[in-house]
C-alpha positions in Angstrom: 4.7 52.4 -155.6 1.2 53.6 -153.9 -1.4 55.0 -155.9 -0.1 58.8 -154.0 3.6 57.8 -154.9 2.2 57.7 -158.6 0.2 60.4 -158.7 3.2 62.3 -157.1 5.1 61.1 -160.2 3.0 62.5 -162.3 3.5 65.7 -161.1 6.3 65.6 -164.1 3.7 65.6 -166.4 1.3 68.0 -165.0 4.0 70.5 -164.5 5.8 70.4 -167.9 6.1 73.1 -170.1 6.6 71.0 -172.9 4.9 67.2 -173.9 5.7 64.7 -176.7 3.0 62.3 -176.9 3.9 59.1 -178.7 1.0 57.1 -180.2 1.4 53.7 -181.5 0.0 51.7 -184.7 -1.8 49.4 -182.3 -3.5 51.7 -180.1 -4.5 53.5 -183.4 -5.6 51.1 -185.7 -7.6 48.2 -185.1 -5.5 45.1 -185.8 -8.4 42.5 -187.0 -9.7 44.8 -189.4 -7.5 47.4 -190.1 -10.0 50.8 -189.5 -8.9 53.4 -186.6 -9.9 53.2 -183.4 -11.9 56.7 -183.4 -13.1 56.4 -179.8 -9.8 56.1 -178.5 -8.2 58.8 -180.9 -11.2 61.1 -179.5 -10.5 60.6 -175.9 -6.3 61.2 -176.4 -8.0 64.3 -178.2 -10.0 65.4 -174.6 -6.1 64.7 -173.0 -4.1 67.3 -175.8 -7.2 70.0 -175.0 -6.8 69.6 -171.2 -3.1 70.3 -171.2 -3.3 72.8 -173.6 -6.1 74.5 -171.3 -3.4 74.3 -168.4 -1.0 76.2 -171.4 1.4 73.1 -172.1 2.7 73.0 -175.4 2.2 69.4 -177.1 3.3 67.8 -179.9 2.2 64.2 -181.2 4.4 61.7 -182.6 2.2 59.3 -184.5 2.2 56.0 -186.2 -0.3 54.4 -187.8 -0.2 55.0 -191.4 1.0 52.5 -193.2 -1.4 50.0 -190.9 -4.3 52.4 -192.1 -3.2 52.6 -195.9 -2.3 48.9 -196.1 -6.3 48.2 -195.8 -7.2 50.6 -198.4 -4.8 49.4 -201.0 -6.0 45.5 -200.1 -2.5 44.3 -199.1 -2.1 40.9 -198.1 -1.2 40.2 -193.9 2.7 40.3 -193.4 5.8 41.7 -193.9 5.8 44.4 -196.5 8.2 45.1 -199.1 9.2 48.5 -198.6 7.6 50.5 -201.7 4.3 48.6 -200.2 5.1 50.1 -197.6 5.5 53.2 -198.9 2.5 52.9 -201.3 1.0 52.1 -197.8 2.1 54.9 -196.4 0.9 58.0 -198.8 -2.5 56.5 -198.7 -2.4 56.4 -194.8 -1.0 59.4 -194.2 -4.4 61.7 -195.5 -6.7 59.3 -193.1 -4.9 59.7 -190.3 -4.1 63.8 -190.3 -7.5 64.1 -191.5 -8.9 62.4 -188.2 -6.2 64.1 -185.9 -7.9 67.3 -187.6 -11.4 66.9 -187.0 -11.6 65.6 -183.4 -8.8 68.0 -182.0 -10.9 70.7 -184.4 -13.7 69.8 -181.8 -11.7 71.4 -178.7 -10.3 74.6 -181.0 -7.2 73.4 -181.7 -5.1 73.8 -184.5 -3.4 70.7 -186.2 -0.3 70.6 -188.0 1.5 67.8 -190.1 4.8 67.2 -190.3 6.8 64.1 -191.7 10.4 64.1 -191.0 13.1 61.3 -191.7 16.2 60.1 -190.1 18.3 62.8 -192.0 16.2 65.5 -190.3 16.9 65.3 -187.0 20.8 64.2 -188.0 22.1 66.6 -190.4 22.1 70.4 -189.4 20.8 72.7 -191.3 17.6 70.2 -192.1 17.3 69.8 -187.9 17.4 73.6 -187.5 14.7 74.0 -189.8 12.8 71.2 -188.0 13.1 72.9 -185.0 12.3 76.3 -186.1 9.4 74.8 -187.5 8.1 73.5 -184.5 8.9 76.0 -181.8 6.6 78.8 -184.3 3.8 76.4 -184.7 4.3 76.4 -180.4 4.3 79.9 -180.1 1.1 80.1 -182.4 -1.2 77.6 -180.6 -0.9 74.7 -182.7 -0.5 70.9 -182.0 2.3 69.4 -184.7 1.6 65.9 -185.5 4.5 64.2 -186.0 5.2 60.6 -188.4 8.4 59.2 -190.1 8.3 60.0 -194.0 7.5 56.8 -194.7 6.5 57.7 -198.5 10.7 58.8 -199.3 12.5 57.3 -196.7 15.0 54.2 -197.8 16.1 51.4 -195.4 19.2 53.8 -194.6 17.3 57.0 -193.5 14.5 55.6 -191.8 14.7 55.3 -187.7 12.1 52.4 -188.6 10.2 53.0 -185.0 8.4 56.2 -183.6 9.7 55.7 -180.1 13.0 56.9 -181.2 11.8 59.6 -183.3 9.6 60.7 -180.5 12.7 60.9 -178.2 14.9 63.0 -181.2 11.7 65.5 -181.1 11.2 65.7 -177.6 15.2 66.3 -177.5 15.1 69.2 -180.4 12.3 70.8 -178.6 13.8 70.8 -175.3 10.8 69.1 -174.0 10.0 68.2 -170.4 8.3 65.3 -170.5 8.1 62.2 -173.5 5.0 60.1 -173.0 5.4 56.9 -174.7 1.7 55.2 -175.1 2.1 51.5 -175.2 0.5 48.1 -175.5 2.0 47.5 -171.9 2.0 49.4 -168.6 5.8 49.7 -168.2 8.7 48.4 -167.8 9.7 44.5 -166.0 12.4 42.5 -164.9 11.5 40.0 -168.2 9.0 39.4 -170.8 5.7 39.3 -168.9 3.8 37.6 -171.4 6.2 34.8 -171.3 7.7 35.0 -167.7 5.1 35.0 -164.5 7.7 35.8 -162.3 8.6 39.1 -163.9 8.5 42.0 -161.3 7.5 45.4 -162.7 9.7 48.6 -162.4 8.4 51.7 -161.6 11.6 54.3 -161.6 14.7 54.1 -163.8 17.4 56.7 -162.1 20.7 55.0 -164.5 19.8 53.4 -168.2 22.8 50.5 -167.2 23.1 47.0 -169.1 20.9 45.8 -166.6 18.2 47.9 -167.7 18.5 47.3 -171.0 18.8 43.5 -170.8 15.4 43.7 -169.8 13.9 44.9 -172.9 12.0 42.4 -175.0 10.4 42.3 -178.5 7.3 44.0 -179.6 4.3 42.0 -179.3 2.0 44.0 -181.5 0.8 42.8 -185.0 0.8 46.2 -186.6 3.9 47.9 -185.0 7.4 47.6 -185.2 8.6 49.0 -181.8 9.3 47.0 -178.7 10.3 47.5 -175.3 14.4 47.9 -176.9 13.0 50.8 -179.0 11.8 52.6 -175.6 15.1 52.4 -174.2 16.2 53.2 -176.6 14.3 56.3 -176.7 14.6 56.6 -173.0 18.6 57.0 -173.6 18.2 59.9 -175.9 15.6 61.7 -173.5 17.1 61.0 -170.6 20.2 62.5 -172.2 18.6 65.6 -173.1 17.0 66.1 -169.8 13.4 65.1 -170.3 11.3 62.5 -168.3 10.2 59.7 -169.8 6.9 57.5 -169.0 6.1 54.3 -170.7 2.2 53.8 -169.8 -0.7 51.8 -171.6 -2.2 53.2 -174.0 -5.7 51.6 -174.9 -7.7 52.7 -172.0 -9.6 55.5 -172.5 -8.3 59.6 -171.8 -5.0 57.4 -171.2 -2.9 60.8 -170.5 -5.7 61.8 -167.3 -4.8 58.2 -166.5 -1.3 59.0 -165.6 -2.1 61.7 -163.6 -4.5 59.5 -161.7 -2.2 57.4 -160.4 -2.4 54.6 -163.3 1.0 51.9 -163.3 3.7 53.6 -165.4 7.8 53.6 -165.6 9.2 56.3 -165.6 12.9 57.7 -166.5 14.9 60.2 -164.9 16.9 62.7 -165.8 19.8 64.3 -163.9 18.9 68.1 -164.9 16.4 69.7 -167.1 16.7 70.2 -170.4 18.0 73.8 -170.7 20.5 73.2 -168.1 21.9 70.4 -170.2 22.1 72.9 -173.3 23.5 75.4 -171.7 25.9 72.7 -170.2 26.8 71.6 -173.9 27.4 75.4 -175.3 29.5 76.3 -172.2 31.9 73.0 -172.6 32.5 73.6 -176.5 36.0 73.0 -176.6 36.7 74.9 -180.0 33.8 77.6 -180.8 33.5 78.2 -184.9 34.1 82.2 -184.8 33.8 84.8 -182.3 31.5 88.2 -182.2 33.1 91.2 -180.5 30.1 93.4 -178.4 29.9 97.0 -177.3 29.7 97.7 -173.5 25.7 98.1 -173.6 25.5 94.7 -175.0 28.0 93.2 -172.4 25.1 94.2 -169.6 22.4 93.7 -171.8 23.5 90.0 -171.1 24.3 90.5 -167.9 20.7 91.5 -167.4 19.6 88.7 -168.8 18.8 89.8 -172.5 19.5 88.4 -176.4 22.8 89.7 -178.7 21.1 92.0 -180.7 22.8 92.6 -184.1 23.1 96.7 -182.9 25.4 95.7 -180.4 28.2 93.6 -182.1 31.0 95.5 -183.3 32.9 92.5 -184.9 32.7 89.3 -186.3 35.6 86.8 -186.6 36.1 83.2 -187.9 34.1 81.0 -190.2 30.7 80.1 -188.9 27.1 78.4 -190.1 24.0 79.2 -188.3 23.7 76.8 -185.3 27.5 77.0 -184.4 29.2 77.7 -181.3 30.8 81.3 -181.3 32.8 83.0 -178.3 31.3 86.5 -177.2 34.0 89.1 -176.6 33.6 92.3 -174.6 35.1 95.3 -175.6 38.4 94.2 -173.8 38.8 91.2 -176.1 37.8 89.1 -173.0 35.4 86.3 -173.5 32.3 87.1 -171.7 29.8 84.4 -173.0 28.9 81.3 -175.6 26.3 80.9 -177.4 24.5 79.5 -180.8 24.4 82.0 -183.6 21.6 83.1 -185.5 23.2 83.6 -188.5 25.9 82.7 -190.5 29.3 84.5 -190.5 28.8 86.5 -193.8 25.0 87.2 -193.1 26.6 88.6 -189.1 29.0 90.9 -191.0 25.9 92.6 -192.9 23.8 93.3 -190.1 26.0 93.8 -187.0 25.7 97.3 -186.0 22.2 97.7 -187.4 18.4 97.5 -185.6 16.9 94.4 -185.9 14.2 95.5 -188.0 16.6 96.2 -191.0 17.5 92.8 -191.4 15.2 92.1 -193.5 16.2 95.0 -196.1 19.7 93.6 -195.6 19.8 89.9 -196.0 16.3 89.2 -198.3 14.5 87.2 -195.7 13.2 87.8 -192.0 15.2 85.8 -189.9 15.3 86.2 -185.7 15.8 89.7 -184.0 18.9 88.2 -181.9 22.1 87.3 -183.7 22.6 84.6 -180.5 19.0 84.7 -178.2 19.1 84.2 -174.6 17.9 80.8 -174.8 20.7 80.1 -176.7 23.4 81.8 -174.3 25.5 80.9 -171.4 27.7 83.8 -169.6 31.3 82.7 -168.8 32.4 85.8 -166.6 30.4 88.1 -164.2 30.5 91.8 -164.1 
């Protein structure tokens, strides 16, 4: 690629609504002696203000903790047992979100920390809250920073990299674009360090076996990701319709760097994330329940809009928030799809009623739509 091929690529970037910025131990952490690499955190810092200046929402997945705590706690070099590890960990943890909190304090922004495991981003009810989670602190300016719960996680919960967590946020997000910083400036043919004749790839369009034979091992001391965990990762956000860019990290502002044209791989997806969900509700083969609508609320959709809870008449079926359910005109034909708000029993108290009893009716404030338009794909025209 030429320098204005790359920049063009970039473009993906610089146009994204949405950015997951992955950060690894060994851009973070100083491997000889074990104390972060402030300078470098501070310029990645400049990066997060600049494309939150342009209004792009960006969250951090970052690793680095257990590299940080092992120092304070005087751990021997080498493999750690886990509870070291853990120990590690908790003692890690408060460093780094307190540094992520001054320097992006600096620019205005507002840092949050959250830890999430494995189990999270698997099991339902625990990824829905994730991801309510994160969408509010969005909506309200802030910048999550994101880490594996090292400090409760067991060998059988843990993802065990950040690259793959990274991609499982990006994916519950819906994000545009995954930025994975590295200790290398993409992706090759072969090990580079160990192969001279390894030619570098600058565009992925199909994750096949030939791809992924490519990946090597990690070569950094402190982390525990390596070029399979990025494709890993590139699987999963490819899947879920986001870009992703593997770039070196340890230069400084290394996100501008992109933009300017810097050597980076990048994957690509077929379609954009909310065309992929939308995709996925529309092809559920067996929706959980059903909700019947008045004729208002048939062209409220039609015009676009959320299932309010005034305008369901009916609600059929067994469902959990985050199922599937079938949306029924008045006729009993289906006339959309979409994720429910709430579950079957909490849809039968406020169907029928304003949005700003719920509240009064069900003893906590959930969403205004029973199934929001986000969440929503119509089946048959007017």
């Amino acid at each position: 690629m030429t320098l204005d091929q790359r920049k063009s690529a970039a473009r993906r970037l610089v146009e994204a609504r949405r950015v997951v910025v992955k950060v690894g131990s060994a851009l973070l952490v100083d491997a000889d002696k074990g104390r972060l690499n402030r300078q470098w955190l501070a310029s990645l810092a400049a990066d997060v203000a600049r494309l939150r200046a342009r209004g792009q929402d960006v969250i951090l997945v970052s690793s680095g903790a257990i590299a940080l705590g092992r120092r304070h706690l005087k751990l021997e070099p080498g493999r750690l047992k886990l509870e070291e590890s853990q120990a590690a960990a908790a003692v890690g943890q408060i460093r780094l979100a307190h540094a992520y909190k001054e320097l992006l304090d600096e620019h205005g922004i507002t840092v949050a920390q959250i830890l999430l495991t494995l189990d999270d981003t698997e099991q339902r009810r625990r990824y829905l809250n994730a991801r309510g989670t994160l969408n509010t602190l969005l909506a309200l300016g802030a910048v999550p920073v994101i880490n594996e719960n090292d400090t409760v996680a067991t060998a059988e919960i843990r993802y065990g990299d950040n690259d793959r967590l990274a991609a499982r946020v990006a994916q519950m997000v819906a994000a545009d674009c995954l930025v994975l910083l590295s200790d290398i400036d993409g992706l090759y043919t072969a090990n580079p360090h160990e192969d001279e004749h390894a030619e570098f790839v600058a565009r992925v369009l199909d994750i096949s076996p030939e791809i992924e034979a490519m990946a090597g091992g990690s070569s950094s001391d402190v982390g525990t990701g390596g070029m399979q965990t990025k494709i890993a990762a590139a699987k999963i956000a490819v899947g879920a319709g986001c870009h992703l860019c593997i770039a070196r990290g340890a230069v400084e502002q290394p996100l501008k760097r992109i933009e300017d044209g810097a050597r980076c791989t990048w994957f690509v997806p077929t379609a954009t994330p909310v065309a992929l969900r939308k995709q996925w509700i529309a092809g559920t083969l067996k929706p959980a329940g059903a909700l019947s609508i008045d004729l208002g609320a048939v062209r409220a959709l039609y015009d676009g809009k959320s299932l309010l809870p005034a305008g369901v008449t009916r609600a059929t079926g067994r469902f959990e928030r985050g199922d599937t359910v079938s949306i029924l005109g008045p006729d009993g034909v289906e006339v959309a799809r979409g994720i429910c708000a709430y579950s079957d029993a909490d849809t039968a108290r406020i169907m029928g009623r304003q949005s700003a009893d719920i509240e009064r009716l069900l003893g906590f404030r959930g969403r205004d739509e029973i199934v929001h338009r986000d969440d929503l794909v119509i089946l048959k025209g007017p």
